[in-house]
C-alpha positions as CSV (number, residue, x, y, z in Angstrom):
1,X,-15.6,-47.8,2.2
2,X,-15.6,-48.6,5.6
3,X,-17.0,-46.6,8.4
4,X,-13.2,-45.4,9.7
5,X,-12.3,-44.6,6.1
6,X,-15.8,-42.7,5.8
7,X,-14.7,-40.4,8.9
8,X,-11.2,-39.4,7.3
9,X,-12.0,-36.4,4.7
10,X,-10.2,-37.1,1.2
11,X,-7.6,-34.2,1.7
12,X,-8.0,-33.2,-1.9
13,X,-11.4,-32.0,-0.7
14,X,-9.5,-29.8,2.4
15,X,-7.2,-28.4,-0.6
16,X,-9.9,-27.2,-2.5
17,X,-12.4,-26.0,-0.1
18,X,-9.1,-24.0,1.5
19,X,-8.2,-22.4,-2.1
20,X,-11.8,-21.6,-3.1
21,X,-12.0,-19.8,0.2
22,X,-8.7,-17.4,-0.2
23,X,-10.3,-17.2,-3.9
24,X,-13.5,-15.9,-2.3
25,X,-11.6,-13.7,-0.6
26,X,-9.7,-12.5,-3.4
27,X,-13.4,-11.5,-5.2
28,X,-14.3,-9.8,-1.6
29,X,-11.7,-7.7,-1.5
30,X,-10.4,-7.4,-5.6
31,X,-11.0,-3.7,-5.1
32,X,-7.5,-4.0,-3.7
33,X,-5.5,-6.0,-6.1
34,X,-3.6,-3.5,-8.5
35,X,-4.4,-3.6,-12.5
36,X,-0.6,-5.0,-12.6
37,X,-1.3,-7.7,-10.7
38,X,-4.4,-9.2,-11.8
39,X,-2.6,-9.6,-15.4
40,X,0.7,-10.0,-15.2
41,X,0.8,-13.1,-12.0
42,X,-2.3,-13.1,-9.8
43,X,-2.9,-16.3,-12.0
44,X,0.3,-17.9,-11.3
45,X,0.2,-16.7,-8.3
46,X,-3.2,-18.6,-7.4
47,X,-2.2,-21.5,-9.3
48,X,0.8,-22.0,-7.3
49,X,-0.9,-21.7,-3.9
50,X,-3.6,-24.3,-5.2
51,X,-0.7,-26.3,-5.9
52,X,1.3,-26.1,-3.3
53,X,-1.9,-26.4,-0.5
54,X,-2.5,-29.6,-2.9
55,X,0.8,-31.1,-1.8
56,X,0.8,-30.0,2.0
57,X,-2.7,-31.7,1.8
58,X,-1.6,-35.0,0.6
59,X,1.2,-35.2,2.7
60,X,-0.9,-34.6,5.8
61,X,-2.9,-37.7,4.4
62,X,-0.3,-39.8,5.8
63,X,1.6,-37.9,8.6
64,X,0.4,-39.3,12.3
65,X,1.7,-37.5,15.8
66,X,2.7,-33.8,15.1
67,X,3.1,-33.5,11.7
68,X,-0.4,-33.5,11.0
69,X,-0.9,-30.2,13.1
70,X,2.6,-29.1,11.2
71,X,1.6,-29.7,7.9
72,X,-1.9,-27.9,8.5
73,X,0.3,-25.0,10.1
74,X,1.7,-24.8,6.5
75,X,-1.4,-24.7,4.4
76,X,-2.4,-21.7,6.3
77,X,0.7,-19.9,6.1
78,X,0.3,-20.3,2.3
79,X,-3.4,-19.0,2.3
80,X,-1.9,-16.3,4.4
81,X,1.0,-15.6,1.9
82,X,-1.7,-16.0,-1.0
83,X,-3.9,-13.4,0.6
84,X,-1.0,-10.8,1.7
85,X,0.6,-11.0,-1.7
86,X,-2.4,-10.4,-3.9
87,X,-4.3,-7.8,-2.2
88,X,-0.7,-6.1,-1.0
89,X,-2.1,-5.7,3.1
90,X,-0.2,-6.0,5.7
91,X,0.6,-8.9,7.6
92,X,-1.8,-7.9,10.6
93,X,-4.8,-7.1,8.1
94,X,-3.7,-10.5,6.0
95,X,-3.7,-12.8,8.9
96,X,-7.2,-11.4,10.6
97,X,-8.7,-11.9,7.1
98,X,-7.1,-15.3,6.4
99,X,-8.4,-16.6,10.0
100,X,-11.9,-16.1,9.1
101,X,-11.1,-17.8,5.6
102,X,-9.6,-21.1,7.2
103,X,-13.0,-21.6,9.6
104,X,-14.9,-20.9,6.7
105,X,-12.9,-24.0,4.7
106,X,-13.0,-26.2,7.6
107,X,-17.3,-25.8,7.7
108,X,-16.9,-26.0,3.8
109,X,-15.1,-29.1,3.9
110,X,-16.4,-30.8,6.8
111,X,-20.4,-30.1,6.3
112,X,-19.9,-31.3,2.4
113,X,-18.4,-34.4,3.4
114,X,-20.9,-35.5,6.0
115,X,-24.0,-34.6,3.7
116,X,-22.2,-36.8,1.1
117,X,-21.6,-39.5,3.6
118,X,-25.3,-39.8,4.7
119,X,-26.5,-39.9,1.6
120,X,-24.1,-42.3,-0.3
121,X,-22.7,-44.6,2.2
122,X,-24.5,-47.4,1.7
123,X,-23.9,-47.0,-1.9
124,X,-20.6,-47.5,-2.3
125,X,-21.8,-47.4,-6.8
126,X,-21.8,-43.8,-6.6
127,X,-18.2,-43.0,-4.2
128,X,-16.5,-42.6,-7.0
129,X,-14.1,-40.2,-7.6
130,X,-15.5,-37.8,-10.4
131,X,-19.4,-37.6,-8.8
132,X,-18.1,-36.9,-5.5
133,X,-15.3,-34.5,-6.9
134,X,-18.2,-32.6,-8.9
135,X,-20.5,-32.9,-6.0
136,X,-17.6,-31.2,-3.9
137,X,-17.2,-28.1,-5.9
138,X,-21.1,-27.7,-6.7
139,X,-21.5,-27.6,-2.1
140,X,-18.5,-25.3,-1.7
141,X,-19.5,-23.1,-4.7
142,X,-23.0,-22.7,-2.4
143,X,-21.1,-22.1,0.9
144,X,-18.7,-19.3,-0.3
145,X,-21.2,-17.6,-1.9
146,X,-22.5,-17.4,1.6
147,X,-19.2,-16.5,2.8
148,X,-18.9,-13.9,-0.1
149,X,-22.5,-12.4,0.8
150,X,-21.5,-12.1,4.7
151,X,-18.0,-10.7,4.0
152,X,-19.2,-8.0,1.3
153,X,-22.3,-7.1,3.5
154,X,-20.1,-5.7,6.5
155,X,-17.3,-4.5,3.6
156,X,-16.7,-0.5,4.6
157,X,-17.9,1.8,1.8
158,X,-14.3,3.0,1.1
159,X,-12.2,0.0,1.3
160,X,-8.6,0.2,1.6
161,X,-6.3,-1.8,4.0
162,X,-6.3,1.0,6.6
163,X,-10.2,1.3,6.3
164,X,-10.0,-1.8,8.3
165,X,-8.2,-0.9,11.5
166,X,-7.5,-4.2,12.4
167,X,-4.9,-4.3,15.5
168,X,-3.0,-7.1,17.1
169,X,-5.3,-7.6,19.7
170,X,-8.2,-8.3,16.7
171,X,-5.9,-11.1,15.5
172,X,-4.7,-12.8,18.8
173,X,-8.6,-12.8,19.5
174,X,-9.6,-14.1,16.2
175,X,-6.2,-16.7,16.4
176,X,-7.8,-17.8,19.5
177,X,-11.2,-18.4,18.6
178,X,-10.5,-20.4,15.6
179,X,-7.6,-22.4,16.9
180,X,-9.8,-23.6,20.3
181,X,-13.1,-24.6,17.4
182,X,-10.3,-26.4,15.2
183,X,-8.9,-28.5,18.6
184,X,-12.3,-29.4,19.6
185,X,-13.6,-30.1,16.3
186,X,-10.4,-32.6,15.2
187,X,-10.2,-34.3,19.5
188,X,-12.5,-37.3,18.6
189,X,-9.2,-38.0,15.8
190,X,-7.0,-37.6,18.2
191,X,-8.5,-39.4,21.8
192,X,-10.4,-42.7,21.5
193,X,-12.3,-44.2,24.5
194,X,-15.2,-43.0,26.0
195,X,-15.4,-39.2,26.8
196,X,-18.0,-37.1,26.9
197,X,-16.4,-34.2,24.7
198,X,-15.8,-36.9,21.7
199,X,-16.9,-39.4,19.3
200,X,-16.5,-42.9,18.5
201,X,-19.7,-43.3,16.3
202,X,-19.0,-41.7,13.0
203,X,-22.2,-39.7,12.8
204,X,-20.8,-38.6,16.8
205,X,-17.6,-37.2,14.9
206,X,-19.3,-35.9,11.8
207,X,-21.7,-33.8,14.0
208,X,-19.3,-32.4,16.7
209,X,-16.8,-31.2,13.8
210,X,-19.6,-29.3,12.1
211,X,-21.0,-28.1,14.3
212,X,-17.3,-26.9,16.3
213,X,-16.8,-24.8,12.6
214,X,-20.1,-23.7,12.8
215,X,-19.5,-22.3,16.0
216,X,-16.3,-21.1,14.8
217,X,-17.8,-19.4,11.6
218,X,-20.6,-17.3,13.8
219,X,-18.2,-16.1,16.8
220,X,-16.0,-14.7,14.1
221,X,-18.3,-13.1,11.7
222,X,-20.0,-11.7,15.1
223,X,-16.4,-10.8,16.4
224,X,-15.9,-9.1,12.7
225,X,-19.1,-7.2,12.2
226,X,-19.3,-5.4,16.1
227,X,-15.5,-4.3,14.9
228,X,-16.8,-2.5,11.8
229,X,-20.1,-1.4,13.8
230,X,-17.6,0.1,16.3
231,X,-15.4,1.6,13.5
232,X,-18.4,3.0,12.2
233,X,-19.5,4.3,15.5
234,X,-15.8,6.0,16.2
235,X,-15.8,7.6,12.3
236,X,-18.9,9.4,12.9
237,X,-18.3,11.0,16.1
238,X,-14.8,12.1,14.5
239,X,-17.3,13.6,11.8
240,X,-18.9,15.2,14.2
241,X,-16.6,16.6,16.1
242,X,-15.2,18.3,12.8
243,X,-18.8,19.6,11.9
244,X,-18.7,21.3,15.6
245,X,-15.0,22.5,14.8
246,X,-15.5,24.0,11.7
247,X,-19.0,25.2,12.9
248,X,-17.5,26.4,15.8
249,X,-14.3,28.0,14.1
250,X,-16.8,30.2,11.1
251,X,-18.8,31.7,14.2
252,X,-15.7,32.8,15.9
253,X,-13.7,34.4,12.7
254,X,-17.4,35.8,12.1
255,X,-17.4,37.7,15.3
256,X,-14.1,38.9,15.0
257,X,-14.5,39.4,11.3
258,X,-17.3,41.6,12.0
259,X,-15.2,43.2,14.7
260,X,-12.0,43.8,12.7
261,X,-14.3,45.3,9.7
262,X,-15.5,48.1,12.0
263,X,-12.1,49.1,13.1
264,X,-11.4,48.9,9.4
265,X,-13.5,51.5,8.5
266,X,-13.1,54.1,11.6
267,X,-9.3,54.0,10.6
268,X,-10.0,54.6,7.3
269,X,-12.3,57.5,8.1
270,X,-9.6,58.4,10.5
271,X,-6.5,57.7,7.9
272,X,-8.3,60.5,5.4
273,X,-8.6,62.9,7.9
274,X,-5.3,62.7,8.5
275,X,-4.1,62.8,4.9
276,X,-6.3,65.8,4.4
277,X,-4.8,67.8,7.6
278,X,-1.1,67.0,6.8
279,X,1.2,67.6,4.1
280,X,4.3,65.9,5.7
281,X,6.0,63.4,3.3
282,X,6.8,60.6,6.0
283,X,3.6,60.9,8.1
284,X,2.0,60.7,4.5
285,X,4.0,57.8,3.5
286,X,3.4,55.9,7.1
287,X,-0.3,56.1,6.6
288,X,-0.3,54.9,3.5
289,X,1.3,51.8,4.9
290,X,-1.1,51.4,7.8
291,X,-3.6,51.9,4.7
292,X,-2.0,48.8,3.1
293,X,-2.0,46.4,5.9
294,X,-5.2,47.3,7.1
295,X,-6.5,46.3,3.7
296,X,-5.8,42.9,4.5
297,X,-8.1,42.9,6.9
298,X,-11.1,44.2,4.8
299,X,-14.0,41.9,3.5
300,X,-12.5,40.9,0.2
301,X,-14.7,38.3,-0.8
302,X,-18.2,39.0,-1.9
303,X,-19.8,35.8,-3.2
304,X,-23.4,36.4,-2.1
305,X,-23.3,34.2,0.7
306,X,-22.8,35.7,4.3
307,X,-21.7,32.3,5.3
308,X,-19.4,31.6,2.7
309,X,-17.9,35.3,2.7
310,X,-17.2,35.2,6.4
311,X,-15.6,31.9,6.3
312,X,-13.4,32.7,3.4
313,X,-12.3,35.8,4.8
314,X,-11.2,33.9,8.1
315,X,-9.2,31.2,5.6
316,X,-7.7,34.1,3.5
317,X,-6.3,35.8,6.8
318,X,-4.6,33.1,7.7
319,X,-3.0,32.4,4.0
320,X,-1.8,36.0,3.9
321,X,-0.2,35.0,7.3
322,X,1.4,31.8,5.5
323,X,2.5,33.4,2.7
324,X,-0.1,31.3,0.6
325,X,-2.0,32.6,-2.5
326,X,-5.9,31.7,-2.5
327,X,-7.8,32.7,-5.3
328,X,-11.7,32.5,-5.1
329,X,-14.4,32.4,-8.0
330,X,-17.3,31.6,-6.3
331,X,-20.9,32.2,-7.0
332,X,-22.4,31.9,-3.5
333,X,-26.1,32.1,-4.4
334,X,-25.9,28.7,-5.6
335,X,-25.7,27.4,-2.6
336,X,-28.1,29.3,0.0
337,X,-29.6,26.2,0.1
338,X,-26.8,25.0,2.1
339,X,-27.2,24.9,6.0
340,X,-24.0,27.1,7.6
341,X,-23.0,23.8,9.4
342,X,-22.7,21.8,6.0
343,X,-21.2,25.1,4.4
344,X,-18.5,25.0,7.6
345,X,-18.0,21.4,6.9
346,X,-17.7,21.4,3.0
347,X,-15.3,24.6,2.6
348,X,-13.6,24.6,5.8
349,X,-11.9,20.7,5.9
350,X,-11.3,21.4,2.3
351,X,-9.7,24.5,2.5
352,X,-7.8,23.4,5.7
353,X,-6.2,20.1,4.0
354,X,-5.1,22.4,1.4
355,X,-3.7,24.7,3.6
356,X,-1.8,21.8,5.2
357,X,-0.4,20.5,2.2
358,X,1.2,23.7,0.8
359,X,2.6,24.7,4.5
360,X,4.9,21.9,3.6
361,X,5.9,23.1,0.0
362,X,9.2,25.7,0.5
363,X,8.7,28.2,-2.5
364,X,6.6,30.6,-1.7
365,X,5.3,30.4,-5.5
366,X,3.9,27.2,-5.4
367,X,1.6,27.7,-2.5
368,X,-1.7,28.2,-4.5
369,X,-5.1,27.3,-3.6
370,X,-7.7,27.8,-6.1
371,X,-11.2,27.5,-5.3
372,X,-14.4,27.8,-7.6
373,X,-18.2,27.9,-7.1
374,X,-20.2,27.3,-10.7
375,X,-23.4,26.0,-12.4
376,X,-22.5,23.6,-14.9
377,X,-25.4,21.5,-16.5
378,X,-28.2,22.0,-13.9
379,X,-24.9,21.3,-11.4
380,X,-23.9,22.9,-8.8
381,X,-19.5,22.4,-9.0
382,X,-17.4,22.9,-6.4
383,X,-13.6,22.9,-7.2
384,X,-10.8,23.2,-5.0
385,X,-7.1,22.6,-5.8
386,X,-4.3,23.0,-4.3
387,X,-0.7,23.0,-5.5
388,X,0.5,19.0,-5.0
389,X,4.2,17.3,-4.3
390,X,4.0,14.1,-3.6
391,X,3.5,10.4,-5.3
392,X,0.6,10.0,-8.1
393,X,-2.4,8.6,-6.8
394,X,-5.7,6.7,-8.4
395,X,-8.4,9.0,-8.3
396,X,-11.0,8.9,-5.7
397,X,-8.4,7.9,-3.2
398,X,-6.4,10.5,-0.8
399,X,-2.5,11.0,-0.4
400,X,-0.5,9.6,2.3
401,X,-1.0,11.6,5.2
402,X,1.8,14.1,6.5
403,X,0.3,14.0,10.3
404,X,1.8,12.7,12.9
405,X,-1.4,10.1,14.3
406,X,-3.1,8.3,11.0
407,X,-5.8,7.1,12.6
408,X,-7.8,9.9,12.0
409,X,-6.3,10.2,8.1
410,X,-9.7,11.5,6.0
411,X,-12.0,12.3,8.2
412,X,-11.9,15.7,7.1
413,X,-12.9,14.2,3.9
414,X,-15.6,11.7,4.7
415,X,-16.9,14.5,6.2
416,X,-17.3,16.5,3.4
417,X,-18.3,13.2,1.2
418,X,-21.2,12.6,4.2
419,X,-22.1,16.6,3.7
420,X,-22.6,16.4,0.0
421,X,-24.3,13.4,-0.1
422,X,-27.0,14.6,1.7
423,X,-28.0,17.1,-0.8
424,X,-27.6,14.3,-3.6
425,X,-23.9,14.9,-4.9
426,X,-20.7,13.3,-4.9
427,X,-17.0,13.5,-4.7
428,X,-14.0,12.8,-6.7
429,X,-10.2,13.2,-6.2
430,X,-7.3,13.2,-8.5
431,X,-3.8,14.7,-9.4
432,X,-3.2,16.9,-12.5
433,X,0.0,17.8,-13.3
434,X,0.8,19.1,-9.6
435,X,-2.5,19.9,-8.9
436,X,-4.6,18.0,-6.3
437,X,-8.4,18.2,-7.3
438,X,-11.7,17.7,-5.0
439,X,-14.3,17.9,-7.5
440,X,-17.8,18.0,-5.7
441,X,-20.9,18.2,-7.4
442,X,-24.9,18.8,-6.8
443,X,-27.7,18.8,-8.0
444,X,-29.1,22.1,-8.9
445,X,-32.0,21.8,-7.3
446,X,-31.4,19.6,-4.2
């Protein structure tokens, strides 16, 4: 092998190193890929990317001028098409992931083949095809499981597609990055001569190509993990701002509460003096309708939790309003170990998504809310349902919002999975036959 020969990387290295990385991927994120998928064609589906990055590679083997760049073009639109189809993303999230995953080939493929060249180039007994094939897969098996580690350390807790927020700004940037590391990395192919920004040694090329994709590899990762960081940053000052809401919603309905109970029971005084002085039929039946409404306004709920009580009281005022049906079985002494911001937080985004569900259900009939407080097994179990049209979902995930602006789609409910996790527990979601459940639960003693 000569020393031009050596610079060249066998392009069946380039296909593999491209395909292990959307494979690595594919492990990242497999969370994502639907039961269906992974048996009836994710394996077709990879062995027909593998086969078809295999031909684009080989053909770019020989191509000189512009087809080169073209036929590299096409390998990545296939690692992008691999990626979108199998994990089901959108094209935004698919092409900011699959930027990462072609720097990450390029430093796979390039730092194998110059640690093989230095060591076996003046050997040419051991360039053969099989040792340096298995040699290949043994380096790029090390440097995705690199990638893997890097990609699955910044991974958000609940990963979905939206749990990404990537926007078309994070992929033109991204775009950017990598395509300016790939030119500089691939000029000493292009330009000859002397020029301080290439190579005409081999060891000069080797080492600016690395080291352009290792560049490359850091400034996205970077790039990637102060995005999370600053999703992270942007979820937890929407948490808070609902802990502060809800906080801040309990101690006004508690004030008014308070207020509306002691009105309550003057007129009631008031109403049975009046029964008691008058014997006229109308005047008896108009204060027994004042009797009735007022009744709505009385402390129904009695759990054993002043908290609790004066928050469900405030929810149950504004279903009687809606025409909605909450029933409550609640033993509030199980949870006086609650703070009344974590009680606000729980019970009122729960209560409030249900509420905001069954506004949109017409009958009247169906809008039912059920809500129970229990000790089962040394457990502390909190159940709320709600009444629920909509598609079937997998439980532990939420259904598709109703609102207006997405971005802030379940807070309400990382917020409550935040609030019970402190005190040990955790949540699950599911639909049963109509009937969305939020199933939290504690330990007894926390």
């Amino acid at each position: 092998m000569t020393m031009d020969e050596a610079v060249n990387i066998p392009k069946i290295y380039t296909a593999i190193a491209e395909w292990m990385s959307v494979l690595t991927v594919l492990l990242v994120y497999r969370r994502l890929i639907r039961r269906e998928k992974k048996s009836l064609w994710l394996i077709p589906l990879l062995a027909l990317s593998y086969w078809l990055i295999r031909s684009i590679q080989h053909y770019c083997e020989t191509a000189t001028g512009i087809f080169w760049p073209l036929g590299m073009i096409c390998a990545v639109l296939v690692m992008l098409l691999t990626i979108k189809l199998a994990l089901g993303l959108d094209l935004r999230t698919s092409a900011y992931i699959c930027t990462r995953a072609f720097i990450w080939a390029e430093l796979a493929a390039s730092l194998e083949w110059q640690v093989f060249f230095y060591y076996t180039f003046a050997r040419d007994d051991v360039m053969k095809a099989k040792p340096a094939l298995v040699f290949a897969i043994a380096f790029f098996v090390a440097v995705y499981a690199l990638f893997y580690l890097a990609e699955r350390h910044a991974l958000p807790e609940d990963l979905t597609g939206a749990a990404l927020h990537v926007r078309w700004f994070d992929v033109i940037t991204s775009g950017l990055i990598a395509l300016s590391l790939f030119i500089l990395s691939n000029l000493s192919y292009v330009l000859h001569g002397s020029n301080p920004f290439i190579g005409d040694t081999a060891p000069d090329i080797f080492y600016i190509r690395t080291l352009s994709d290792v560049v490359g590899v850091i400034s996205l990762q970077l790039f990637h993990v102060q995005k999370l960081e600053q999703i992270r940053s942007q979820e937890a000052a929407a948490m808070r701002y609902i802990l502060r809401n809800q906080y801040t919603q309990y101690r006004a309905s508690r004030d008014n509460i308070e207020m509306v109970n002691r009105k309550y029971h003057d007129l009631k005084h008031q109403l049975q003096l009046l029964k008691m002085e008058s014997s006229d039929r109308t005047r008896s039946d108009y204060i027994d309708e004042l009797e009735s409404e007022l009744a709505r306004y009385d402390a129904a709920f009695s759990t054993g939790n002043p908290t609790l009580d004066t928050l469900l009281t405030a929810k149950q005022v504004r279903c009687l309003k809606e025409n909605i049906t909450l029933t409550v079985v609640a033993d509030g002494t199980l949870l006086d170990h609650m703070k009344a911001m974590d009680l606000c937080a729980v019970f009122g985004n729960a209560l409030d998504n249900c509420i905001e569900h069954v506004l949109r259900i017409p009958e009247a009939d169906h809008r039912l809310i059920h809500l129970t407080v229990s000790e089962r097994n040394s457990f502390i179990c909190i159940l709320v349902e709600n009444y629920y049209i909509g598609k079937d979902i997998k439980d532990g995930t939420l259904p598709a919002t109703t609102k207006a602006n997405t971005d802030y789609h379940g807070y309400g409910l990382k917020s409550i999975k935040y609030t019970i996790e402190q005190y040990g527990g955790y949540i699950n979601t599911s639909v049963v036959d109509h009937w969305f459940r939020l199933e939290m639960l504690m330990p007894r003693e926390a």
